[in-house]
N, C-alpha and C positions, 0 to 999 in steps of 0.2 A: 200608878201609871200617869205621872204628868207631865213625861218630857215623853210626845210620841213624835214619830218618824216616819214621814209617807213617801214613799216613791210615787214622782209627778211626773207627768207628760204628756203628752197629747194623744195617747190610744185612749178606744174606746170604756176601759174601764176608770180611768181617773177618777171621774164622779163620784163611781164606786169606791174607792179607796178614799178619796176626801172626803165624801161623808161620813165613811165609819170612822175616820179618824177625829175629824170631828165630834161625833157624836160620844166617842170614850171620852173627848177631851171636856164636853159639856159635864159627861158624868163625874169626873174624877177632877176637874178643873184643871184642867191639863194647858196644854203648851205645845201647839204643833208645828214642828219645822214643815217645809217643806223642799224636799230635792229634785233639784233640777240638772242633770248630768250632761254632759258631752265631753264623752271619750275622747283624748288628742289620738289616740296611737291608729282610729280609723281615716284619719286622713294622712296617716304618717304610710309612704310605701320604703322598701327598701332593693334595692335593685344587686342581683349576682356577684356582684363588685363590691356591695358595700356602700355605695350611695345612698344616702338619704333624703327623701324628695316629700315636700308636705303642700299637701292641694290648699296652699293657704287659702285662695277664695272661697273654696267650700266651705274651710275650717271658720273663715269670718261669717260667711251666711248664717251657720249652723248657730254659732254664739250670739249673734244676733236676734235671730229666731228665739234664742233662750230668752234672751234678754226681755223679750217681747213677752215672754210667756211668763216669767216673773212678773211685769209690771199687770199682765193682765189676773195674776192670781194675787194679787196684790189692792188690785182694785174692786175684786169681787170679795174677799176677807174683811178689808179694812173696817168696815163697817159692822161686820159681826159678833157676836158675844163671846171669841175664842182669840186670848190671843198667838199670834202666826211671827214666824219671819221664814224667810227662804235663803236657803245654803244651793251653792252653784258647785259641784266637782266637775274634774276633764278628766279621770279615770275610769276603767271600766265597772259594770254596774256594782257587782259585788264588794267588790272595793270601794269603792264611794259609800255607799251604804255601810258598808262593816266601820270604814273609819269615820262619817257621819254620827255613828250609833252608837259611837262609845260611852256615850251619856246618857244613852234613852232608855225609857223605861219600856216601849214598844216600840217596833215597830212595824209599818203595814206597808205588805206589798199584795197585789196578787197572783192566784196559781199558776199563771199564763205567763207570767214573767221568768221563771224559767230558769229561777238560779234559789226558790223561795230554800229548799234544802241546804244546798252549799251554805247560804245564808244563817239558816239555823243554829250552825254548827260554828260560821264562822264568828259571827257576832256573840255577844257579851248578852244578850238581852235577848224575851221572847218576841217570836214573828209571826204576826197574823198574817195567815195566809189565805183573803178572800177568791170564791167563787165567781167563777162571771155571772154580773147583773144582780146579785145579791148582796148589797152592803149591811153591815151589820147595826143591829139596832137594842139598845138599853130600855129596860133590866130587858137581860136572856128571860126568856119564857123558857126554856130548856138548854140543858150544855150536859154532855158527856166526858169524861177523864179516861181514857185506856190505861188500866193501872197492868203492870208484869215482876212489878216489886224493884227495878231498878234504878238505877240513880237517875238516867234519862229522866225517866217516868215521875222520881220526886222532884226534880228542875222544875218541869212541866207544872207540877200541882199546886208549888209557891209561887209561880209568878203567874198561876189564873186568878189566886182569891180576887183580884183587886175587880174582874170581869166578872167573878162570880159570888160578890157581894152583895147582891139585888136578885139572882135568877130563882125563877119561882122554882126548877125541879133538876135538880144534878144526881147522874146517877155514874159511879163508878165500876166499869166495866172489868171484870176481867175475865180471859177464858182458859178454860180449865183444857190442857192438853199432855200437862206432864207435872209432876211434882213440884210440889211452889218452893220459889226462891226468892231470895232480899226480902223487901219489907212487907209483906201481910197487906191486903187490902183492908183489912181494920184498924189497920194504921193510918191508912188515906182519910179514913172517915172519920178518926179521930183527930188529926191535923184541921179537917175541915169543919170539923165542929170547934174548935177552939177557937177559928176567926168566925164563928158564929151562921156557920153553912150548915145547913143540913142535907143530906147527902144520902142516897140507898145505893146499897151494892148489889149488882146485879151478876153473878156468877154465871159465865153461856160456857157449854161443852163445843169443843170445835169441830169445826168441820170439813168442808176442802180444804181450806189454810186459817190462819187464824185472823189474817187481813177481812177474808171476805167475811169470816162468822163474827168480826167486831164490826164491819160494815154494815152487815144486814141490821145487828142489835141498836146501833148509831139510827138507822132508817126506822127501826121500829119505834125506838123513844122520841123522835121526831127533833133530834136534837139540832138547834144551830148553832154550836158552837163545840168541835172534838177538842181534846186538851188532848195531846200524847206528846214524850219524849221524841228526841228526834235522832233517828239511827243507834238502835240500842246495840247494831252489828256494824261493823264496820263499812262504809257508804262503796267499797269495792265490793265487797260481798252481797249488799244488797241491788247495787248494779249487772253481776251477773247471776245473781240466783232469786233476785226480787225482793220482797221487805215491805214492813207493815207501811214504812214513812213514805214511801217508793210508790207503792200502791194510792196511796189517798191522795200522794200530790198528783197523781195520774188520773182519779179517779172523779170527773168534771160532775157527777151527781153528788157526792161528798159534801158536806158542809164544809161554814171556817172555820181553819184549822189553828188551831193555837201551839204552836210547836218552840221548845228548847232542850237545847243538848247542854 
C-alpha cells in the first residue's frame, strides 16, 4: 500500500481521513495523493428547451475556493516525513475517485460520504472506509476478516495483508447458517500464515441475520479494523432486501471497514 488516495475537503471529517492516510503511508512508506473535486455539471442548469446555462461565477468562486484549499494542504504537508501531491477533478465524486484510483493501492474515504459502496465495487483497488472521529492508527491492536468462502471475501483478504502485517490479533470470522461454500475458512488461515499472519478462526452460529451475529462478534473482539468483500449479492438486491455490506456502511457504531469487490 504505497500509492494511497484520500478524499479531501473541507467537512468535518478530513482530519480523520488525512491522518489515517497518513499514518498507512508512514507505515508502508507510501505516497498520498490528495483529491480535491468540483463537480462542473452542479453549476451547469438545463432549461425545457434545451438551453444550457452555467452560473459561471459560482463555478469560478468554487475553483478558487479549491484552489485555496490545495495551497493550504500544501503548506501544512510540505514539511512532513510523507511524501504528497494533490490531483484536482470537475466530476462527480465517484468518478473522480474511481478514475483518480486507477493506480492506487488504497484508498480512504469516509462512511458519511456516501457513495463509500458504489466505490468498492467501482474501483480497481481496496477502500477504507472510516468512522466519524475515529482515524485509524498502526499496528492494528485487532482487525477482523468476515470470511463466507467467496471470491468477494478472497479480494478482501489479499489486499488487507499489507494493514495486517503488524496487528497483534486477527481473528477470521465466519457464521455458520447453512452448508459451506467456496473456499474453507482454513484456507483464509492458511493464506494468512504464509504472509506471516497469525490468525484464529472464530466460527458464530447466526442469529437474527447474519449481518447483526458478525456485528455483535466484530463488538465482542474489539476489533478496529473489519476486512469483508463488498456485495457478495448483487447491490439491487441488497438495496431492497438489505445485505451484510449495506448494513455496516449504515451502521455508525461499526469500525473501519476495509472493503473490495
Amino acid at each position: 500500500m504505497r500509492s494511497i488516495l484520500v478524499q479531501t475537503g473541507r467537512d468535518a471529517e478530513n482530519s480523520v481521513r488525512l491522518d489515517s492516510a497518513m499514518e498507512v503511508a508512514r507505515a508502508r512508506e507510501g505516497h498520498v495523493t490528495l483529491l480535491i473535486d468540483t463537480p462542473v455539471d452542479r453549476f451547469v442548469t438545463v432549461d425545457p428547451y434545451g438551453g444550457t446555462y452555467i452560473a459561471r461565477e459560482a463555478l469560478e468562486a468554487a475553483v478558487a475556493e479549491d484552489d485555496a484549499l490545495a495551497q493550504l494542504f500544501e503548506g501544512r504537508l510540505a514539511n512532513g516525513d510523507v511524501p504528497f501531491d494533490v490531483a484536482k477533478h470537475e466530476t462527480a465524486p465517484i468518478e473522480a475517485m474511481t478514475s483518480a484510483g486507477k493506480l492506487a493501492d488504497l484508498i480512504v474515504v469516509s462512511r458519511g460520504c456516501g457513495y463509500a459502496g458504489d466505490l468498492a465495487v467501482e474501483a480497481r483497488c481496496p477502500v477504507l472506509v472510516l468512522p466519524a472521529g475515529r482515524p485509524l492508527r498502526l499496528p492494528l491492536a485487532s482487525a477482523c476478516i468476515a470470511w463466507d468462502g467467496g471470491e468477494q471475501a478472497a479480494v478482501a483478504l489479499r489486499a488487507a495483508v499489507p494493514l495486517l502485517a503488524d496487528c497483534g490479533d486477527v481473528h477470521v470470522i465466519t457464521v455458520t447458517d447453512e452448508a459451506a461454500s467456496g473456499f474453507p475458512p482454513t484456507d483464509a488461515l492458511r493464506y494468512l500464515a504464509r504472509h506471516g499472519i497469525k490468525a484464529e478462526l472464530a466460527e458464530v452460529r447466526k442469529g437474527a441475520s447474519i449481518e447483526e451475529t458478525l456485528a455483535a462478534e466484530v463488538a465482542r473482539l474489539g476489533a478496529q479494523v473489519l476486512v469483508m468483500g463488498a456485495y457478495g449479492h448483487s447491490r439491487v438486491r441488497e438495496f431492497l432486501f438489505g445485505g451484510v455490506t449495506r448494513y455496516f456502511l449504515e451502521d455508525e457504531a461499526a469500525p473501519a471497514l476495509l472493503l473490495a469487490h
